[in-house]
N, C-alpha and C positions, 0 to 999 in steps of 0.2 A: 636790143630787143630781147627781153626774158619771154623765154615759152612754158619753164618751171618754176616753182617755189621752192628752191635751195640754191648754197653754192655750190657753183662748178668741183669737178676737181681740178680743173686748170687752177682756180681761183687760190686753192688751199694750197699748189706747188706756189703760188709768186709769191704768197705769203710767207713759205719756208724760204724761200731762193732769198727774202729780201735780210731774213734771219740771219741766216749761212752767211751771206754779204757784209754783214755785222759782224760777227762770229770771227771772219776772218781775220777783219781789219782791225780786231781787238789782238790776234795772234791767239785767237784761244783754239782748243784741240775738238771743242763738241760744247754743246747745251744741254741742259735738261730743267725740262717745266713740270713743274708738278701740279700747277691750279689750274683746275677746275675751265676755267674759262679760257684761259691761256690754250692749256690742248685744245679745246674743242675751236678754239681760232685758228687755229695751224693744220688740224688733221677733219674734224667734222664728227669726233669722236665727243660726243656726250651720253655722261653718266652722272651717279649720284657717288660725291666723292662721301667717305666713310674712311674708319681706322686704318683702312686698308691702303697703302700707299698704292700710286698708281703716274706715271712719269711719261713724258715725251722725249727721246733721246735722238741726235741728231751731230753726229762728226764732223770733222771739217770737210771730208770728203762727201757729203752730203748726201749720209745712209741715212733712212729712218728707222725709229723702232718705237714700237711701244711696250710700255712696265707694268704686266697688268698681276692683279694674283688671278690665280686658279678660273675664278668663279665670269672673270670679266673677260676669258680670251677669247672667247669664239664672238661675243658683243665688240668687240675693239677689231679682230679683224672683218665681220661685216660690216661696220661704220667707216673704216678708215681704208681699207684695200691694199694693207702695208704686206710685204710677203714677211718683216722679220716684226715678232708678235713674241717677245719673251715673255716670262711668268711665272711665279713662285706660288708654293704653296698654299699659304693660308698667312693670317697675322692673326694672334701672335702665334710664333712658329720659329721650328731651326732647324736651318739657319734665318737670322733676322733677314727680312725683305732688304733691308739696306745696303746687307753684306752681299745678297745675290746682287741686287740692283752694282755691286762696284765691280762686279765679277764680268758683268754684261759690257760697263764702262772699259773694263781693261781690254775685251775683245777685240772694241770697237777702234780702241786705240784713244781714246778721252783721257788725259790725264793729265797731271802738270798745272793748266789751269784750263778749268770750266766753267763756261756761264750758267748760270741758273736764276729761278725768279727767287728761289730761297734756297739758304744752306741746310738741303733734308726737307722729307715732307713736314709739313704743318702738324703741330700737336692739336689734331681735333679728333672728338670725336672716343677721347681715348688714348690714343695711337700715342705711342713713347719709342722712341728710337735715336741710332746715334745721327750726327750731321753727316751732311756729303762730305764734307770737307775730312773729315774723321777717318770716312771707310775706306776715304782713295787719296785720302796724304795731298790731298791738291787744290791750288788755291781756286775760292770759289768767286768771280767776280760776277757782278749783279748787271741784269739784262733785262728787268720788270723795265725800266721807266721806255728803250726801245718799244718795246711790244707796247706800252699803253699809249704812244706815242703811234701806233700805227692803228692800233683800235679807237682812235679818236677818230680818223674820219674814213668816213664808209664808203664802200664803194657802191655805183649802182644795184648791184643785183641786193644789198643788204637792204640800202633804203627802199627797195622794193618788197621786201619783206618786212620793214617797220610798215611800209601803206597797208601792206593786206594786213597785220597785225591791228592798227586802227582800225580798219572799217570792222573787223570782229568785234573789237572791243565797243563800238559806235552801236550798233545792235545789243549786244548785252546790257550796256547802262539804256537803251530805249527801251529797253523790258523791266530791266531793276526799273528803271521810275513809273512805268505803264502800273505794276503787281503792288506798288507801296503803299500804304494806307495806314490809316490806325487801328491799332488792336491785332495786327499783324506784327510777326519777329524778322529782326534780319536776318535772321536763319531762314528762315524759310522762304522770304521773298528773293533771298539772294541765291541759295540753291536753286530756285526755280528759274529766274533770269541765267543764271549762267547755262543751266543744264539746256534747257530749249536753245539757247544759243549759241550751244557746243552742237545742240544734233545738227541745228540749220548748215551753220560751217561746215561738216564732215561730209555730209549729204552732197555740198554745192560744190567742194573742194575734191571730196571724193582722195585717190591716192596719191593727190598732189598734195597735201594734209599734211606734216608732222609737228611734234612740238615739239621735242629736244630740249625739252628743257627741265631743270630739279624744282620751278618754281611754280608747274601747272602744268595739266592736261589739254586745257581745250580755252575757249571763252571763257570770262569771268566777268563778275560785276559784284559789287558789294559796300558796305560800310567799317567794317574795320572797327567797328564799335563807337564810330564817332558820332552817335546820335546825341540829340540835345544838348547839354551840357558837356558831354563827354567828345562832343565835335572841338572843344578847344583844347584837346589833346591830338598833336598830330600824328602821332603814330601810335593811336590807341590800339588795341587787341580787341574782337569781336566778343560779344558777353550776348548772344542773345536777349536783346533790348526790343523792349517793345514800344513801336512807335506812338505816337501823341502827338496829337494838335498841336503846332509849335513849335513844334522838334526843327531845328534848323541839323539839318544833313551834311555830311562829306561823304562822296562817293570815291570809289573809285574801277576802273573798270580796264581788262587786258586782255592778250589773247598771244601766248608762247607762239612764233611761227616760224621754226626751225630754227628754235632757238633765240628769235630774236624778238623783244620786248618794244610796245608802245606804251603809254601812260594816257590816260584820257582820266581827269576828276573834276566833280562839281562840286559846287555849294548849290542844296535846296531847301524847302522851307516847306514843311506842311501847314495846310492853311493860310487863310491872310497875313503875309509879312508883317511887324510890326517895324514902325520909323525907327527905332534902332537896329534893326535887323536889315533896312532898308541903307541904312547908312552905312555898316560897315560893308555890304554887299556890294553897294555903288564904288568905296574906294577901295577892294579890294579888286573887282572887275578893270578899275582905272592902271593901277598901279600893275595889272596884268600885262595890259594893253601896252601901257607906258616900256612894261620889257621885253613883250614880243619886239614891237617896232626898233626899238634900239639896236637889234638883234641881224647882224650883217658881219661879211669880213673887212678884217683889219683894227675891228675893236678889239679891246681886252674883256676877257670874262669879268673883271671886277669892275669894269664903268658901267656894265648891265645890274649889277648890283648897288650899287653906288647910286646910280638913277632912283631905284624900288626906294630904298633907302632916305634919299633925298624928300622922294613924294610924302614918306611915312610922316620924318619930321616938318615937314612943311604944314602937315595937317592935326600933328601931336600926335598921331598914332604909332609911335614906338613899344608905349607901354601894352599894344598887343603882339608885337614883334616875336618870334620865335626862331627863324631860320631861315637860312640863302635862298635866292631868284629861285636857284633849278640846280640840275645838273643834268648830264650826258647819260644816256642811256643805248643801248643794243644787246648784248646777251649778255649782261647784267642788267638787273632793272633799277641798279644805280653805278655810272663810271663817271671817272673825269674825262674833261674837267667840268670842273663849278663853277656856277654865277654867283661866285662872291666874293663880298672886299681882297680875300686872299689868296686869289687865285690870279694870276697877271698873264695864263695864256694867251694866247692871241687866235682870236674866232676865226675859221677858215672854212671854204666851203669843202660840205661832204660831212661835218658836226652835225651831231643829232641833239638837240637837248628837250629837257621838259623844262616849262615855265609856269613855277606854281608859287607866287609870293602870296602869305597866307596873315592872315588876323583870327587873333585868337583872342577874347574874350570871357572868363573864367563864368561867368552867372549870366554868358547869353550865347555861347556855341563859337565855334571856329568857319572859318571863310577862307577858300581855299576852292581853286581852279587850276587845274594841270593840263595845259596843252603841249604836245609833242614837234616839234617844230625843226624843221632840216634845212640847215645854210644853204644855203646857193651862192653862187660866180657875184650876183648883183644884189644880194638880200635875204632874204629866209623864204621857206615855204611850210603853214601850217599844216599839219597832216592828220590833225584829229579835228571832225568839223562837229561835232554835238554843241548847239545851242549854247549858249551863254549869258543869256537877258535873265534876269531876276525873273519874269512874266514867265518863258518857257519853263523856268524849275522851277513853280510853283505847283505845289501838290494840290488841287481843290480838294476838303475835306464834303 
């Protein structure tokens, strides 16, 4: 039974304990994580990664610490409650973060060989510096596929944070569609949906609230630019488009909840659908259906895909094909694995995925629905409940 909306800090020790447990049985001396998502799994420390490197450090003897510069100490140790909180000056700067960061490592007694998710932080952003492997002479072995292998399935208190995550996001697209019309922008109707539906949230959540996250503040809901025409682009960019009779829509709609990401998207249609509009919507809805259901343990991610795929060419609609079933989500708002041909994990309960197999159409809009869906012991459970019927997403003009 959850009485909060976050995780424990029990939660974030079994998660290091099961690390260390790795760590050892590989004979390595320490780890260090440098993404993003990776720390904020392990410690509850989220921020905006930038040029500035910033690391999760962890011995065999099972000290922690965290690499932050200057500007992020006092934010890393109220997030994370670690008493050892190193930290360098600034980047760029001398000495390079790097050279401190090996200086930290030899304290700790890390050397020889270290696991890490990468050798050195990531060149983003800017950021140019030498490898781990470089500053402390020690071989680096790779410990990502562990960790995404324990981020695949969640534990209760997470999936309880993807449900509240939905029902925010369930309310924001009921306002995105309520405010849409024609002669209105998605700028403007999607700023207003999210915004009213960020105050409702804070108001009813009060300081059980955070979002933790680099990818949003509060509720959202919007188009992404996929209006009319430009709906058969699936990851279009928003262009302030002004809506029309016609316009077949991609929505989509979320809500960061300490960090952790649901997916809820529709296809609608302003004004009366036309029979082709009607058609691709009909097997676009099927072909949904057809991968929820599928969707249990003991399958493989690629015979959920395999199925979508099957429907597509059964009915000739390849040639609007674009992209896989779905994929896994929690605080990324895209993880593995995939629902597709190339992916041969094996579904098990406590997987989170979205299921959005989509038809794209270049001179009549894209068709695309994204529900959020959580394995269970005997089957799945959908956790995004917004409407679905062509009828309910229609816009009357």
């Amino acid at each position: 039974m959850h009485t909060s909306l976050c995780i424990t800090r029990e939660e974030f020790n079994q998660r290091t304990e099961r690390l260390l447990e790795h760590s050892r049985s590989r004979g390595l001396k320490g780890v260090v994580l440098f993404d993003s998502a990776y720390i904020h799994y392990f410690t509850g420390f989220a921020f905006i990664p930038t040029e500035r490197p910033i690391a999760f450090v962890m011995n065999a003897e099972g000290e922690r610490a965290m690499f932050v510069p200057r500007l992020e100490l006092e934010h890393a140790r109220q997030q994370t409650g670690f008493e050892r909180i190193e930290h360098y000056v600034e980047y760029p700067y001398k000495p390079h973060p790097m050279h401190v960061l090996a200086g930290v490592l030899a304290d700790m007694g890390i050397g020889e060989r270290i696991g890490a998710d990468n050798d050195g932080y990531p060149w983003v952003f800017g950021y140019r510096g030498p490898a781990l492997s470089e500053v402390t002479g020690a071989t680096v072995m790779p410990v990502a596929a562990l960790i995404e292998d324990m981020m695949m399935i969640k534990s209760p208190a997470e999936i309880a944070l993807l449900k509240e995550s939905a029902k925010w996001a369930n309310l924001a697209h009921r306002l995105l569609q309520r405010y849409t019309r024609p002669g209105l922008t998605e700028t403007e109707v999607s700023l207003r949906a999210s915004q009213e539906a960020t105050l409702v949230m804070i108001e009813t959540l009060g300081p059980l609230y955070a979002a933790r996250s680099m990818y949003g503040e509060g509720a959202s809901a919007g188009y992404r630019g996929q209006i009319g025409r430009n709906a058969a682009i699936p990851h279009a960019l928003a262009n302030h488009i002004t809506f029309q009779p016609g316009d077949v829509l991609v929505t989509g709609a979320g809500a960061p909840i300490w960090g952790y990401h649901s997916e809820l998207e529709r296809t609608m249609v302003i004004g009366r659908p036309t029979d082709q509009q009607k058609r691709m919507f009909d097997h676009m809805l099927a072909a949904q259906e057809l991968a929820i259901q599928s969707l249990r343990p003991g399958i493989r991610c690629a015979d959920v895909d395999r199925a979508v795929r099957a429907y597509f060419e059964q009915h000739d609609l390849m040639s609007y094909w674009k992209h896989h079933t779905g994929h896994a989500i929690g605080l990324r708002y895209h993880e593995g694995p995939f629902l597709d041909i190339g992916d041969d994990t094996e579904i098990k309960p406590g997987m989170v995925f979205t299921v959005e197999p989509g038809l794209y159409a270049a001179n009549l809009g894209g068709f695309r629905h994204s529900d959020t869906v959580v394995i269970t012991p005997d089957g799945h459970e959908v956790i995004t409940y917004y409407p679905r019927d062509l009828d309910s997403l229609t816009i009357p003009l």
